[in-house]
C-alpha positions as CSV (number, residue, x, y, z in Angstrom):
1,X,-21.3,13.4,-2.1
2,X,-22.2,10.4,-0.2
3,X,-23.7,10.7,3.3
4,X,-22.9,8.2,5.7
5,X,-24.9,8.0,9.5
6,X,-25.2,5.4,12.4
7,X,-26.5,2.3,11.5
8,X,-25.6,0.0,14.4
9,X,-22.9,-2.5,15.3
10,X,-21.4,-4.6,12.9
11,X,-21.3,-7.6,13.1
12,X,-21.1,-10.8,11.1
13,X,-17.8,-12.8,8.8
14,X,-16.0,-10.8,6.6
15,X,-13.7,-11.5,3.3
16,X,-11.4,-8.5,2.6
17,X,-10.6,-8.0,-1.1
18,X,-7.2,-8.9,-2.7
19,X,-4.0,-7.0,-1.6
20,X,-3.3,-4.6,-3.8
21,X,0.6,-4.2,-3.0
22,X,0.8,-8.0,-3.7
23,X,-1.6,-8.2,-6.9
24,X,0.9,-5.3,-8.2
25,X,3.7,-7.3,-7.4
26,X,2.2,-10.7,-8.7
27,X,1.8,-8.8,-12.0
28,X,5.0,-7.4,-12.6
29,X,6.8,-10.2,-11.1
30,X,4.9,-12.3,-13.7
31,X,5.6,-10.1,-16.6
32,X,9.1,-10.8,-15.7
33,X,9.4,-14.4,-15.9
34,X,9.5,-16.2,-19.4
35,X,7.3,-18.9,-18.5
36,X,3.0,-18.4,-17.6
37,X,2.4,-17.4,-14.0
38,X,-1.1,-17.9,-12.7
39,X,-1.9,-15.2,-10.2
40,X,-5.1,-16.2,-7.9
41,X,-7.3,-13.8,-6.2
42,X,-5.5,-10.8,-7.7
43,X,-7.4,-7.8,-7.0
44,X,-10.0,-6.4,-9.6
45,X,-9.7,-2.0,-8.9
46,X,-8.4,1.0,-10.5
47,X,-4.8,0.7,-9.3
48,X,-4.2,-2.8,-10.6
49,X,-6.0,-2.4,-13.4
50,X,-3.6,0.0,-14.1
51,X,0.0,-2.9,-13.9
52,X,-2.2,-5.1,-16.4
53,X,-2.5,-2.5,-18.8
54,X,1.4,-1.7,-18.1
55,X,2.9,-4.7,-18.4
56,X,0.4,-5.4,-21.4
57,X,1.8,-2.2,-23.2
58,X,5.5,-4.0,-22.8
59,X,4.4,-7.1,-24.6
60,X,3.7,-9.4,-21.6
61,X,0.1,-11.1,-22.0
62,X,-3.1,-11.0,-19.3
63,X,-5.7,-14.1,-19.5
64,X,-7.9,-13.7,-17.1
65,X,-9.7,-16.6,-16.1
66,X,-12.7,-14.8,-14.0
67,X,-13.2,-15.2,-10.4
68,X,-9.8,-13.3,-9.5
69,X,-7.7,-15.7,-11.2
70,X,-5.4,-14.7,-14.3
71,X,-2.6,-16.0,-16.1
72,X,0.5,-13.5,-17.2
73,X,2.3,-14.6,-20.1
74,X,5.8,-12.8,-19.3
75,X,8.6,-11.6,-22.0
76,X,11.2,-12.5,-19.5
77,X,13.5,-10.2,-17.3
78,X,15.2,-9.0,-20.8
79,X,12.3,-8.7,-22.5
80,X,10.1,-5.8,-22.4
81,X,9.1,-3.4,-25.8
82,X,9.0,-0.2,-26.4
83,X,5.1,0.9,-25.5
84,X,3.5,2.3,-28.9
85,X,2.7,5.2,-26.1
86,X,3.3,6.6,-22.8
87,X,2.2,4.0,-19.9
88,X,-0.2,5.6,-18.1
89,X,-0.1,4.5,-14.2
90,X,-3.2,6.2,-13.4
91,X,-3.1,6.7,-9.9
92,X,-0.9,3.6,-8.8
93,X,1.9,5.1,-6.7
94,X,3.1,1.6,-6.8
95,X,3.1,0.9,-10.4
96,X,4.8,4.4,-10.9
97,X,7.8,3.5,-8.4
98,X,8.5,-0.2,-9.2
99,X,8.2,0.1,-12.7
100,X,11.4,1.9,-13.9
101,X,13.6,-0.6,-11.6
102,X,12.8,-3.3,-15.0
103,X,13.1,-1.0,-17.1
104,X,15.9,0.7,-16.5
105,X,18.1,-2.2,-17.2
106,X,17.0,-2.7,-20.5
107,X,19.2,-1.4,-23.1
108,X,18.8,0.4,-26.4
109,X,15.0,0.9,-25.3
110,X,12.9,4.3,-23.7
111,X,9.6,4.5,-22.3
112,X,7.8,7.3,-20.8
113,X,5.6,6.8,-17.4
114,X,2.7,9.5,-17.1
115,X,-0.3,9.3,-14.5
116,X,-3.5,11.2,-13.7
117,X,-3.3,14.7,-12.1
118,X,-2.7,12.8,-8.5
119,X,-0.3,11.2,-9.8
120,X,1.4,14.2,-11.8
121,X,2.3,15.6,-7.9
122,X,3.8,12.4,-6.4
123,X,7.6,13.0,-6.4
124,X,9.9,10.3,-8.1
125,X,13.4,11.9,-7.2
126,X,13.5,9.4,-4.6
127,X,13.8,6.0,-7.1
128,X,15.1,8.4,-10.4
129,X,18.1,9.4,-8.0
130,X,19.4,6.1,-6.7
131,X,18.7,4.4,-10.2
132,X,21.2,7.1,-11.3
133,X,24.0,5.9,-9.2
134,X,23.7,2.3,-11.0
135,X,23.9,4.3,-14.1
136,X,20.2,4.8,-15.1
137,X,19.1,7.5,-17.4
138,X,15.8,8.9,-16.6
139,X,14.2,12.6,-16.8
140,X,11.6,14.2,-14.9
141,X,9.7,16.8,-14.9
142,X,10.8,19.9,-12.8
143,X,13.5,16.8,-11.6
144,X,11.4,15.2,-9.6
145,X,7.7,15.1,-11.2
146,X,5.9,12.7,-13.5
147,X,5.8,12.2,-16.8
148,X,9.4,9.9,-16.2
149,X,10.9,9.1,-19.3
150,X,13.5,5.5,-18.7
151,X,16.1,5.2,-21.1
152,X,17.6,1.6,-20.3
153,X,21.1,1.5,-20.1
154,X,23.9,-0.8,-18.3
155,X,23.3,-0.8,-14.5
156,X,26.3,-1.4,-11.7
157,X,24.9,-3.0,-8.5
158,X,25.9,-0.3,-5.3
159,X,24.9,0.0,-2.1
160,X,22.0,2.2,-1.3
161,X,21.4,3.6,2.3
162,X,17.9,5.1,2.5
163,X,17.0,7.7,4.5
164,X,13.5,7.1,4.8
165,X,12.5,3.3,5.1
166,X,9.9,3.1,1.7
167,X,8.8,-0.3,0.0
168,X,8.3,1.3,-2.7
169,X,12.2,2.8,-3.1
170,X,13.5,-0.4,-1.9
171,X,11.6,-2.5,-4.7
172,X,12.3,-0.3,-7.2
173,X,16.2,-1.0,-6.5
174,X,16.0,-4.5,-6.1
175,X,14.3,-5.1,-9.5
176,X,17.0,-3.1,-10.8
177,X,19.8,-5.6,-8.9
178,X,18.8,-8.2,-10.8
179,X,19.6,-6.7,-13.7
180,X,22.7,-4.9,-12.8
181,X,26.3,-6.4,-12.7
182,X,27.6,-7.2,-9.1
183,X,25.8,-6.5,-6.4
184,X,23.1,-4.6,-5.1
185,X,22.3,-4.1,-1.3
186,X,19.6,-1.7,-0.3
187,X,19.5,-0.5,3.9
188,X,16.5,0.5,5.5
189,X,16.5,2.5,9.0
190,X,13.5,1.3,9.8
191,X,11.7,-2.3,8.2
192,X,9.2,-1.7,5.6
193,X,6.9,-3.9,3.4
194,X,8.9,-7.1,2.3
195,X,6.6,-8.5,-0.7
196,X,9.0,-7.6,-3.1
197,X,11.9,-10.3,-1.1
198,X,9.1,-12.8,-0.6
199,X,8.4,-12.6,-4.2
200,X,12.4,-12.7,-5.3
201,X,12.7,-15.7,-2.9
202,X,9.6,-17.4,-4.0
203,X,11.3,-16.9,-7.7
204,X,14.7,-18.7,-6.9
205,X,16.6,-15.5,-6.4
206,X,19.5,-15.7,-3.8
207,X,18.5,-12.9,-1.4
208,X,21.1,-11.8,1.2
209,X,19.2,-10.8,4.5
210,X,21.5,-9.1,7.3
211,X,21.6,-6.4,9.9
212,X,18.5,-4.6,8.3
213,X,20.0,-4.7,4.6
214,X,18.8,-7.0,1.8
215,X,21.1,-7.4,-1.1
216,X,20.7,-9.4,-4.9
217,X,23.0,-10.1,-6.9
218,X,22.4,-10.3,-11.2
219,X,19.7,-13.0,-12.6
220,X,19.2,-14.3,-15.4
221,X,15.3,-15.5,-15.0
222,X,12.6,-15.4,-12.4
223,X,11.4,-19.5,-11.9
224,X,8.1,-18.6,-11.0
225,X,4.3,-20.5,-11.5
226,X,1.7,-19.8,-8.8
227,X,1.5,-16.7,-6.8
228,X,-1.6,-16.6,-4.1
229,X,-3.0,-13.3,-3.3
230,X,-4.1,-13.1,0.4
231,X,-7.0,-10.7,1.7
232,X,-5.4,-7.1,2.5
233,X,-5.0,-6.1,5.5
234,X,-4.7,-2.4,4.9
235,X,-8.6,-2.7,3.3
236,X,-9.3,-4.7,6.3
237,X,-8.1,-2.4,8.8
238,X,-11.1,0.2,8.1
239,X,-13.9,-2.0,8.9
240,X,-11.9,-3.3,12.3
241,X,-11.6,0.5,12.9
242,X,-15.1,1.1,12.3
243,X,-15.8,-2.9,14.5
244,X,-13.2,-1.1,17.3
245,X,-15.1,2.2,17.7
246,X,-18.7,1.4,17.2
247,X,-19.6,0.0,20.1
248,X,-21.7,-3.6,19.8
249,X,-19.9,-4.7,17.4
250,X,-18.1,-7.9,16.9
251,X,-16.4,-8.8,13.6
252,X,-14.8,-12.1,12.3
253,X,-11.9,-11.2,9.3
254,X,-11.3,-14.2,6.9
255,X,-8.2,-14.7,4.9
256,X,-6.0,-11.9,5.6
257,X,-2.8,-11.6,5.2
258,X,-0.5,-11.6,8.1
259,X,2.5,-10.4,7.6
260,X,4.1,-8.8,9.9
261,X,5.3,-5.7,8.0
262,X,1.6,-4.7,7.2
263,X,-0.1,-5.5,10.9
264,X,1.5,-2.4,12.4
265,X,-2.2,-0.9,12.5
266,X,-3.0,-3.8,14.1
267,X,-0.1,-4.0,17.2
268,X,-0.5,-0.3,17.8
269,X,-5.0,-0.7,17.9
270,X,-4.2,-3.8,20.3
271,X,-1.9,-1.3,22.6
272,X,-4.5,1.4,22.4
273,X,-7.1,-1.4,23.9
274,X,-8.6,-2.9,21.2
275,X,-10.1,-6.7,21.1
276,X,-8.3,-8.0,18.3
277,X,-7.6,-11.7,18.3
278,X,-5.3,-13.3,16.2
279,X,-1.8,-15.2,15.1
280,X,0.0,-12.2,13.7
281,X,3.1,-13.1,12.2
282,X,6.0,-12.4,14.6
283,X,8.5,-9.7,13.8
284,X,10.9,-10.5,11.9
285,X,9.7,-14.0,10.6
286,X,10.8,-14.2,6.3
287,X,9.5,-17.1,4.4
288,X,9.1,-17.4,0.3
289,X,5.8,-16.8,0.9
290,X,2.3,-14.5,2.6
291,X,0.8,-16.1,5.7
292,X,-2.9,-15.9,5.5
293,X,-5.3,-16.1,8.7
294,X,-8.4,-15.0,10.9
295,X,-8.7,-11.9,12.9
296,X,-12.1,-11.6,15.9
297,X,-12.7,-8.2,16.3
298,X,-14.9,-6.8,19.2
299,X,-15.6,-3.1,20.5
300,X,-13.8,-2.0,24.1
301,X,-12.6,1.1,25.5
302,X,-9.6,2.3,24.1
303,X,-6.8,4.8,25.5
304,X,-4.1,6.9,23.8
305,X,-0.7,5.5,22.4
306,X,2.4,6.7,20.8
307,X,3.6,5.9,17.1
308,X,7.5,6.5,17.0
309,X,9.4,6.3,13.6
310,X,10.3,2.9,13.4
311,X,6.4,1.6,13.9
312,X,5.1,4.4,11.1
313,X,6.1,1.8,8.0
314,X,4.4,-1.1,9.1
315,X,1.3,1.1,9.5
316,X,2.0,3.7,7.0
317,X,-1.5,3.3,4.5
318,X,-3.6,2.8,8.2
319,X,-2.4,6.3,10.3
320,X,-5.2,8.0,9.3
321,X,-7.3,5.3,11.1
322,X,-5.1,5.7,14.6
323,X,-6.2,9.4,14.4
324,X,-9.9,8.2,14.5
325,X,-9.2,5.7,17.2
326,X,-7.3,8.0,18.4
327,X,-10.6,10.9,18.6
328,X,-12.9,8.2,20.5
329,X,-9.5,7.3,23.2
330,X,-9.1,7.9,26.4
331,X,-5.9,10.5,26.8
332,X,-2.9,11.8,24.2
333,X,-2.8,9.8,20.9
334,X,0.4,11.2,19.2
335,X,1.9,9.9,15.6
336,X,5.5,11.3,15.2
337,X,8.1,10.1,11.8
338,X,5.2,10.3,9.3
339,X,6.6,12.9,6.9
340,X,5.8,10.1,4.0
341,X,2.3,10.7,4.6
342,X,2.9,14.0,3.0
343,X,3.7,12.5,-0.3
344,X,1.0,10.1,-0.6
345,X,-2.0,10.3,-3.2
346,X,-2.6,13.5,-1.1
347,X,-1.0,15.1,1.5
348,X,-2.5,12.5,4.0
349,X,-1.4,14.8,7.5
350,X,-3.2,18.0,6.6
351,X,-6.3,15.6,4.4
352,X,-6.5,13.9,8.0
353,X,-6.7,16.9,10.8
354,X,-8.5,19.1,8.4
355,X,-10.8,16.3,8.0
356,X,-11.7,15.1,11.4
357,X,-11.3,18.8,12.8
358,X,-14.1,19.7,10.1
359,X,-16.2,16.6,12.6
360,X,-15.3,18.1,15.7
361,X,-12.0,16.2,16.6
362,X,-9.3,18.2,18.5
363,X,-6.6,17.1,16.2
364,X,-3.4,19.2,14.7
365,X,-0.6,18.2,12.3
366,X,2.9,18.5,13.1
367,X,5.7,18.6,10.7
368,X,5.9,14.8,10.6
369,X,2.6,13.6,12.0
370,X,-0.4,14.9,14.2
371,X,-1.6,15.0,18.0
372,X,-5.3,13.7,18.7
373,X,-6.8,14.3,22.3
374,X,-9.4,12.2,22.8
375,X,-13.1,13.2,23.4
376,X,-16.7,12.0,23.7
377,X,-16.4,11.7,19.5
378,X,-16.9,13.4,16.4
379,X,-20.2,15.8,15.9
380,X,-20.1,14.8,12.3
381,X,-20.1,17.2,8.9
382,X,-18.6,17.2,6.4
383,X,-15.1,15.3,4.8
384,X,-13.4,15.9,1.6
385,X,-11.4,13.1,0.1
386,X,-9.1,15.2,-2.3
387,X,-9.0,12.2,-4.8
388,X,-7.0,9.8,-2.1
389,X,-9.2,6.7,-1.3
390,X,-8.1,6.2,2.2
391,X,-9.2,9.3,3.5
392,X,-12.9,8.6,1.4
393,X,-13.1,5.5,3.7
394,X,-11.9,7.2,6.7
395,X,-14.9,9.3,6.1
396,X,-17.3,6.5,5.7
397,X,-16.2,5.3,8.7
398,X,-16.4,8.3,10.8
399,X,-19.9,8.5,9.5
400,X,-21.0,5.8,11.6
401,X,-19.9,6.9,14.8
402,X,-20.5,10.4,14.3
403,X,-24.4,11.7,15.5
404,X,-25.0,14.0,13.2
405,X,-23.2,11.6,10.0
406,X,-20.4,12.4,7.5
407,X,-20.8,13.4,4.0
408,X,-17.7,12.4,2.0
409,X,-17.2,14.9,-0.9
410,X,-15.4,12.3,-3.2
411,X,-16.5,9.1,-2.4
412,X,-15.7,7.3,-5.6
413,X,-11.7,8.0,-5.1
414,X,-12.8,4.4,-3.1
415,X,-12.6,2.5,-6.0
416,X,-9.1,2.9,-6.4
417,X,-8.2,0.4,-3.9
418,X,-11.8,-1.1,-2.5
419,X,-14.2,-0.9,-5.0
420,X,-17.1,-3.1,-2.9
421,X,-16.0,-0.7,-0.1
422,X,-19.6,0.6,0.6
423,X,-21.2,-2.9,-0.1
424,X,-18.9,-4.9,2.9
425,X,-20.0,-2.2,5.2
426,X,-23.4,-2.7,4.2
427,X,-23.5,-6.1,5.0
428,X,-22.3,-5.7,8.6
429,X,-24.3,-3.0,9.3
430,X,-27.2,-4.4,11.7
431,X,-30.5,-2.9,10.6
């Protein structure tokens, strides 16, 4: 248990770590090419350390150089081996979802994808299905659990509407396009995270962009060399929570990514009332590539807002932070089209009510999101993390704005994602 109380404003320049979704990417994407790809800035934590040991188990090659920089030796899109044991994805949700898109593909060869006890209850029905219509063969437990075995087999490109926009899904489908004959097109009803294109485009692959669909067609190597992880912006976004509600504070954010399908947290805290200053990306803008900037954070009033469907993927890893915002707001602050939060490392809608109810919040859940009404605060108490890392650090951060102070049961569930989570914070913290 960690105990976290008021400590001032925050205030000072600030470095987010790596972004996780992209260091995944930048590893799997580099497993995949034949030639070396030097990854810089890729993100040292539990989750990614996870892909390394993956795509190491499959016969690709890690040098790391020190400082966030590493070099992937990659056995080629047709190249993974049979792993001498199961891969174990540890808690990567990512890593679990992306990874049997490559393998799939690959003939004659099985693998089998386990995961810690998190892990063991985060459905993968909704990649195993779809890679089933291209032909895939994979088995889950109860259907839809981990361990997943892949056997590879032949895969047909099709076209794949999803009925619930997910990076994750669409990624997983994409990889497999490029291995599958013809084509494969993948349609969103909402936009989600587009690493995965960026990455593609960045690699020479042909990607076809139109009315909300993206569609590949089969490739016979990734052409990649350098891949540049910016700072992430879903770290970021709990220490500009913490700069937006603590009042005093003013917070400069250094080399963070910009892209606009991760600054939905950002948008809806700027409606709310929130000083955040900043070239976001503009919606819609696609390049082979992650634009990287400065954000100035300063504390103001805020007011109540609603999320609607379309917004929840942009923001999807940062809602629990609109529900604190959300506690210190003036009015009605009311996420609806979140049912994916129910499926995360935890279930992330009743981890968050439960949570800030447990500090005094007037918060409830609904079946696909929750209703905040704002208040003078939180009292403060007491916050259990149930092993998902985003809630830890919403915890933290309700500490310091809470009189009486937070203690998270399960702080170290941090590390998964942010593992100099506690020393950031301490540097901003005026004393």
């Amino acid at each position: 248990m960690t105990r976290f109380m008021p400590a001032g404003a925050l205030h000072g320049a600030y470095t987010p770590p790596p972004d996780k979704s992209i260091s995944h990417r930048a590893a799997l994407f580099g497993a995949m090419s034949s030639g070396p790809v030097v990854v810089r800035n890729y993100l040292d934590a539990g989750d990614t350390r996870s892909t390394l040991a993956a795509v190491t188990a499959i016969g690709a090659r890690v040098e790391e150089r020190g400082g966030g920089d590493l070099v992937v030796h990659g056995v080629g899109l047709r190249g993974p081996s049979e792993a001498a044991d199961a891969i174990d994805v540890g808690n990567a949700g990512t890593l679990l979802r992306l990874l049997p898109g490559w393998l799939a593909g690959q003939e004659g060869r099985s693998w089998t994808l386990d995961g810690d006890e998190s892990i063991r209850r985060r459905p993968v029905d909704r990649v195993a299905e779809p890679l089933r219509r291209m032909g895939a063969r994979l088995a889950a437990r109860d259907g839809r659990l981990p361990p997943l075995e892949v056997t590879g087999s032949a895969l047909v490109g099709v076209d794949h509407e999803l009925a619930v926009a997910s990076a994750q899904v669409k990624s997983c489908l994409l990889i497999a396009g490029l291995l599958a004959e013809g084509r494969t097109r993948v349609l969103e009803p909402a936009s989600s995270r587009d690493h995965t294109e960026r990455m593609l485009a960045r690699a020479g692959v042909a990607l076809e962009r139109e009315n909300g669909a993206v569609g590949v067609a089969q490739v016979e190597e990734l052409a990649l060399d350098e891949l540049v992880v910016p700072g992430d912006p879903s770290s970021a976004a709990f220490l500009v929570a913490a700069a937006c509600v603590v009042p005093g504070s003013r917070l400069t954010v250094e080399g963070v990514g910009l892209n606009w399908t991760r600054t939905g947290f950002f948008q809806i805290a700027r409606r709310m009332g929130a000083s955040i200053e900043g070239d976001l990306e503009p919606p819609g803008a696609f390049a082979a590539g992650e634009p990287i900037g400065c954000l100035e954070v300063e504390a103001r009033p805020l007011r109540g807002t609603t999320v609607e469907g379309a917004e929840v993927p942009l923001a999807i890893d940062e809602l629990p932070l609109v529900a604190l915002l959300g506690a210190f707001a003036d009015g009605e602050t009311v996420v609806r089209g979140a049912a994916e939060l129910r499926v995360k490392e935890s279930d992330r809608i009743a981890g968050v009510v439960d949570g800030l109810s447990g500090l005094d919040a007037d918060i409830e859940a609904t079946d696909d999101g929750f209703v905040v009404r704002g208040s003078a605060g939180l009292r403060g108490g007491s916050l259990e993390s149930r092993g998902d890392h985003r809630l830890a650090m919403l915890g933290a951060v309700a500490g310091l704005v809470s009189p009486e102070g937070v203690d998270v049961v399960g702080m170290d569930a941090a590390a998964v994602s942010y593992p100099g989570f506690e020393l950031d914070l301490g540097r901003l913290l005026e004393r």
